[in-house]
N, C-alpha and C positions, 0 to 999 in steps of 0.2 A: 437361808432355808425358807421354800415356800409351806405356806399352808392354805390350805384348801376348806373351806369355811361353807358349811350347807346351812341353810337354814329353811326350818322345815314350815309353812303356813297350814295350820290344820283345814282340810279341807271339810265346806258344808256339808251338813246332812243332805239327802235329797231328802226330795219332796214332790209334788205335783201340784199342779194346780189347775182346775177344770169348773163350768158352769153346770149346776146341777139343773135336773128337770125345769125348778120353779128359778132359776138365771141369777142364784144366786154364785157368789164366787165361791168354791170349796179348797181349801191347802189341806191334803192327805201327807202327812207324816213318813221316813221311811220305815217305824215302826208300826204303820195304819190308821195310825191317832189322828180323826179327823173335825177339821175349825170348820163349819160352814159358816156363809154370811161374811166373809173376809172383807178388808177394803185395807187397798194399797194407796201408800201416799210418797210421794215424790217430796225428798226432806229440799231439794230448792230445784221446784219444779220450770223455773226461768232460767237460769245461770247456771245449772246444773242438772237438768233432763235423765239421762242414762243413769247416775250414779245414785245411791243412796236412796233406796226403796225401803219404806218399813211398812211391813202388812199386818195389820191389827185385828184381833176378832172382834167377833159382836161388840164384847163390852169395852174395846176400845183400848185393851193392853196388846204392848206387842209382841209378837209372835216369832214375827222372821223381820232379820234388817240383811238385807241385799247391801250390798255395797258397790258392784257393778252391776248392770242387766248384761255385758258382755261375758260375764261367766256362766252366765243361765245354758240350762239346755235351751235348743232350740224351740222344744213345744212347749216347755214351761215360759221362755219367755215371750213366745205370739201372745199366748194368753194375757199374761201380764200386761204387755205394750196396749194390749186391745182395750183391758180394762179401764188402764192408765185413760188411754184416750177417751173412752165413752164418761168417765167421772168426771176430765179436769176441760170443763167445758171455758176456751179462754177467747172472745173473739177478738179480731185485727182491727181497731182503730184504723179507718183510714182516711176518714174527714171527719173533725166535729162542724154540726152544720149549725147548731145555736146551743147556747147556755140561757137559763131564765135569768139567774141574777148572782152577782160575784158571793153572796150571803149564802150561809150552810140552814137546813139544806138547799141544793140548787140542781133544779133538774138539767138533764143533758140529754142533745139530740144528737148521736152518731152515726155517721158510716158506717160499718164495719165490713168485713172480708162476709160476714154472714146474712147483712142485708141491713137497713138502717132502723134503730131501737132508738128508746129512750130509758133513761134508768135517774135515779134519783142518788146523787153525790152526798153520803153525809157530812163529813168537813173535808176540809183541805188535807190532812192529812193522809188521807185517803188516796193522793195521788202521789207517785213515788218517782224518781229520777233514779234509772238503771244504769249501772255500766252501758260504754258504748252507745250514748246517745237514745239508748232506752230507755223508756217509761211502763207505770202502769196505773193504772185506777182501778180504785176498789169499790163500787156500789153499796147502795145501805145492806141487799141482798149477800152480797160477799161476793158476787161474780166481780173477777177479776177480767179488765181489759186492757192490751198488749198493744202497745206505738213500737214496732221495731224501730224504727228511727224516727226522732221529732225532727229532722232537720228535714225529712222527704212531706212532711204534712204542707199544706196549702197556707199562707201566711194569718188569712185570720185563723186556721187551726192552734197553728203555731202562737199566736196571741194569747189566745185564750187556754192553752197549755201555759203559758210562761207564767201567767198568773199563779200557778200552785205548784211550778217549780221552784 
């Protein structure tokens, strides 16, 4: 005897999401109940981009947890992606051109995809070995900076990475 087994996922409230006058983010409720000031956070904005969004209001509780952006409506999710982007500011290492000294803290001069900075390293831990021959650094500021691959960096890059891998 077959059996035929449904199982039913409650589906999300809607919702909206839109930049008000003053470019704040606003999530409008489907009963009208509206959070201005939102901000969306990507729960692993490297290893996992699309999935697992939580939007939190002003005072920093959450609100809505997204668990795809593929299930979003379409305008709800331009917006989102837009926001994503303009928040999660991450630039591409793509040369380090000098370290001051191997000691925390230690300033750092890079390449990057956005043009070449400096930013100050507080310790070593601050620099992380990713899946797939990925890296990142973390600055004293919290700007996070992205090595898609150490293996394609210039060898004294790669040196002075391997140091805090």
């Amino acid at each position: 005897m077959q059996r035929d087994y449904v199982v039913n996922f409650p589906v999300p409230e809607s919702f909206r999401l839109y930049h008000d006058a003053l470019g704040r983010l606003v999530l409008t409720e489907a009963d009208g109940g509206e959070h201005v000031d939102v901000e969306p956070a990507r729960a692993f904005p490297i290893s996992d981009p699309a999935n697992r969004i939580s939007i939190r209001d002003a005072q920093g509780h959450e609100i809505r947890w997204i668990e795809s952006l593929a299930g979003l409506p379409p305008d709800v999710r331009a917006v989102l992606e837009t926001d994503l982007r303009r928040r999660e500011f991450m630039p591409v290492v793509r040369r380090i051109l000098h370290m001051a000294a191997f000691t925390e803290p230690s300033q750092w001069d890079v390449e990057t995809d956005r043009g070449r900075t400096q930013f100050l390293l507080g310790n070593e831990d601050d620099v992380h070995r990713l899946e797939g021959h990925r890296a990142v650094i973390i600055d004293t500021h919290g700007i996070r900076y992205l090595i898609p691959d150490t293996r394609a960096l210039d060898g004294h890059s790669r040196r002075i990475l391997e140091r805090y891998l």
